[in-house]
Structures are given as structure tokens and as C-alpha cells.
C-alpha positions, 0 to 999 in steps of 0.5 A: 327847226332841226336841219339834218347834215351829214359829216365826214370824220375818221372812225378812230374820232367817232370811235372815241365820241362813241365811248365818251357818250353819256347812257341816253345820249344820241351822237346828234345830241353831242356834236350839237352840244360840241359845236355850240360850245365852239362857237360860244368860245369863238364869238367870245374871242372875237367879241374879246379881240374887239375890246382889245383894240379898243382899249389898245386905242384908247391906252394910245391916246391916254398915253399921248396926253400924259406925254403932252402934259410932261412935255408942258 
């Protein structure tokens, strides 16, 4: 379901989206296309920051074990 918002942007922007848009393609179609590319990238980043510091974590407690095991 298509919900209409209304944004606010400097006209040098949409001047700049206007000259980039494809022959048939609407500026609804663009900034829809452009924010979900965002937020694709951005889940993706937190999805990435997660395995981090899981890895970070387990690197840690690998780290400890092999210490431990020098140590024996």
C-alpha cells in the first residue's frame, strides 16, 4: 500500500534528481528506489556490526584458551 509523505529538500538537490532521472521515471519512483537501497546498506551494517562482536568474542575466548594452553 502506497502512503503519500511530503518532503522537504533544497531545490539545487531536486534540480540535480530531475537531471538524473531516467525518460519514464517519476521522482516517487526515485526516492523510493533510493531509500531502500539505504536501508538495505544500513541493515546490512548493523547486521555486520553484530557478527563482529560476535566474532570479536569468540577471538577473546579462543585467544584465552590458547594462553591457558602455553601456560600448561
Amino acid at each position: 500500500m502506497k502512503v503519500k509523505t511530503s518532503v522537504t529538500l533544497e531545490a539545487e538537490v531536486l534540480n540535480r534528481i530531475d537531471g538524473i532521472l531516467a525518460e519514464h521515471e517519476t521522482r516517487s519512483a526515485f526516492f523510493e528506489s533510493a531509500v531502500i537501497q539505504l536501508a538495505e546498506k544500513r541493515e546490512q551494517e548493523q547486521r555486520n556490526l553484530k557478527d563482529l562482536e560476535i566474532l570479536n568474542a569468540q577471538a577473546l575466548a579462543l585467544n584465552n584458551e590458547a594462553l591457558d594452553n602455553l601456560t600448561f
